[in-house]
C-alpha positions in Angstrom: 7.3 1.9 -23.9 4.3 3.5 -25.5 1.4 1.6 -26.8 0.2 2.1 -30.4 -3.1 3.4 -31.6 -4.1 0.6 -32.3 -3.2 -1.2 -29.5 -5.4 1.4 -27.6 -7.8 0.3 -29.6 -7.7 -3.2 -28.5 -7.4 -2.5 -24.8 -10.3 -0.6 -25.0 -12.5 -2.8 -27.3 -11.2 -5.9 -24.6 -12.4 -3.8 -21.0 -15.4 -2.5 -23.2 -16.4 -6.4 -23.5 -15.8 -7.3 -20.3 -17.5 -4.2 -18.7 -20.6 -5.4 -20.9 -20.3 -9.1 -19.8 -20.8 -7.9 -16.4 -23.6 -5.8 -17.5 -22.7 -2.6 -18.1 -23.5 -0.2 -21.1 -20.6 2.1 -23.0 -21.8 4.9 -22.1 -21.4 3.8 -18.0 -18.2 2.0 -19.0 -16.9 5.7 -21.0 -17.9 7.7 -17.6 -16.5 5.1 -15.3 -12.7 5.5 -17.9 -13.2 8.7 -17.5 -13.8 9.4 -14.1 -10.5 7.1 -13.0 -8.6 9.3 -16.2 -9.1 12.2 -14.0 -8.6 10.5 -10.6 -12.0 9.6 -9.0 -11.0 6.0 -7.1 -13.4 3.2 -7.6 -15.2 4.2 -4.4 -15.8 7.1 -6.3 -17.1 5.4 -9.0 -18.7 3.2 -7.6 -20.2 5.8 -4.7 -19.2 3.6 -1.5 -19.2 5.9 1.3 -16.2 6.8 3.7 -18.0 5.7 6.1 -18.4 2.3 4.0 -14.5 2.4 3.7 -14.1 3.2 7.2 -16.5 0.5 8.7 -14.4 -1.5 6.2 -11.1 -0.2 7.3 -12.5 -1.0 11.1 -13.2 -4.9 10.2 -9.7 -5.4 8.7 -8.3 -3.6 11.8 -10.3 -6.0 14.2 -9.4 -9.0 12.0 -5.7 -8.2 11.8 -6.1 -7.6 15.8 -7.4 -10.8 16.2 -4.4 -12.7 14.7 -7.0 -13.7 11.1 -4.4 -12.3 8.7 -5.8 -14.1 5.5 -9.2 -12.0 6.3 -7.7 -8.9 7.6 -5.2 -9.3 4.2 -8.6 -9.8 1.8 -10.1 -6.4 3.6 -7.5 -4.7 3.0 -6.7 -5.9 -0.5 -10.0 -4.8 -1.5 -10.0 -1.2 0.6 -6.9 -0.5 -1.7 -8.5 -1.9 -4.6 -11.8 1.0 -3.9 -9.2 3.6 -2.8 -5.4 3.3 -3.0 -5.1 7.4 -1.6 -5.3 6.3 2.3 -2.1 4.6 3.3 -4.0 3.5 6.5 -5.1 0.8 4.0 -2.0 -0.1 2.7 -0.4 0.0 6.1 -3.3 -2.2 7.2 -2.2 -5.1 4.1 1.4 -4.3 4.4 1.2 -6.0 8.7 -0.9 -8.9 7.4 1.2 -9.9 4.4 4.1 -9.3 7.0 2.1 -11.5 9.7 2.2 -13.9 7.4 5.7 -13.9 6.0 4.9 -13.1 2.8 8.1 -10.5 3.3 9.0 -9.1 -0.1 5.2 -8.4 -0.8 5.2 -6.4 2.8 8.3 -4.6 1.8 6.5 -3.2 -1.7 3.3 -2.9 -0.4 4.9 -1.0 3.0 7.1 1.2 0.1 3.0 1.9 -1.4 2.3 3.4 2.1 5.2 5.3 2.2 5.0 6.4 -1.3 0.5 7.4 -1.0 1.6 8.9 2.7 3.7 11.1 0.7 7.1 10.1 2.4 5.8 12.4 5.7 5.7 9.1 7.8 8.7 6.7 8.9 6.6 4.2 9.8 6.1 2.7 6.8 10.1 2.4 6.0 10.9 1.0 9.6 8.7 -2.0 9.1 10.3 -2.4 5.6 13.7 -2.4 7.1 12.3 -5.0 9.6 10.9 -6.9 6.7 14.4 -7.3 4.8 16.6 -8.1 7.8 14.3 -10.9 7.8 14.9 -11.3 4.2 18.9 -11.3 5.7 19.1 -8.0 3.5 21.0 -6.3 5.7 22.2 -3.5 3.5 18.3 -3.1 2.3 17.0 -2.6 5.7 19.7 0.0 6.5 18.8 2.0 3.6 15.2 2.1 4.9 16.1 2.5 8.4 18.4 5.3 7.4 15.1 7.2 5.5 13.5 6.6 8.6 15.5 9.1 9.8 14.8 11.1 6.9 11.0 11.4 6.5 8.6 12.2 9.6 9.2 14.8 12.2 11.1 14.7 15.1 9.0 16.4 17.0 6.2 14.7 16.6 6.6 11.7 19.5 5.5 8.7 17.7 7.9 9.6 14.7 10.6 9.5 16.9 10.3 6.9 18.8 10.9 5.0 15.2 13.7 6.9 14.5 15.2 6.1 17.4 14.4 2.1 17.5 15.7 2.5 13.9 18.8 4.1 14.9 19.1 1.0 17.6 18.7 -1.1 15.2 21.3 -0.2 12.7 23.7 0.2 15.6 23.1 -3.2 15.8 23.9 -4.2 11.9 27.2 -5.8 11.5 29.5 -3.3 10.1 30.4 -4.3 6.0 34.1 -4.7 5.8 36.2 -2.9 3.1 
């Protein structure tokens, strides 16, 4: 569903306001719209550095590493919040939020991996399907195991060693009866 002119006009006039409550002028708040319009990420924007991002990326790592999940999970909230194009980042959220059995908000976020890795890694989808036999989905987590088969590249070793954990794995499924 479309929005209406002047419903634009609204959204616009609101995030205008609050762009100037924070301190900003139009004309920064026009560039910054029109930057993101054309796909600049907020780190962009903004003009945080990779190697910002990656120091950034580095913490959550050590956090998550270090069993803090709820800290790991805030760096890594905010590294896809500055640039949602790595799916390192999402990855990164995707194991916390799973860490801490928050398992349907692992399965979408590992999908947001999947979907910003452009489907070329499985590793995103087996920890889904690992996520929604938790969530006693059984038929769920063989559709993602089975597109672990699917996306990567067998040749490549780390891709299929997932395939073939997943292909253990739904061995293991109960079969569904007719």
């Amino acid at each position: 569903m479309s929005q209406t002119p002047e419903q634009d006009k609204e959204l616009y006039a609101a995030m205008l306001e609050m762009a100037q409550a924070a301190g900003m002028t139009e004309e920064e708040f026009t560039a910054m719209r029109d930057a993101l319009e054309k796909g600049a990420t907020l780190a962009d924007v903004f003009n945080i550095s990779k190697d910002a991002l990656e120091s950034g990326y580095a913490l959550g790592y050590n956090l998550y590493k270090s069993g803090n999940y709820k800290d790991a999970e805030t760096m890594f909230r905010g590294l896809c919040m500055y640039d949602g194009n790595d799916p390192r980042f999402w990855m990164g959220l995707a194991g916390c939020l799973q860490a801490r059995e928050a398992l349907q908000e692992a399965v979408d976020t590992y999908g947001m991996a999947g979907v910003v890795g452009g489907l070329k890694d499985p590793a995103p989808f087996f920890y889904a399907g690992l996520c929604l036999l938790k969530l006693n989905d059984n038929e769920g987590a063989e559709a993602s195991f089975k597109s672990v088969l699917t996306f990567g590249d067998a040749s490549n070793p780390a891709h299929k060693a997932l395939q073939d954990r997943a292909r253990a794995v739904m061995a293991s499924l109960p079969q569904a009866t007719a």
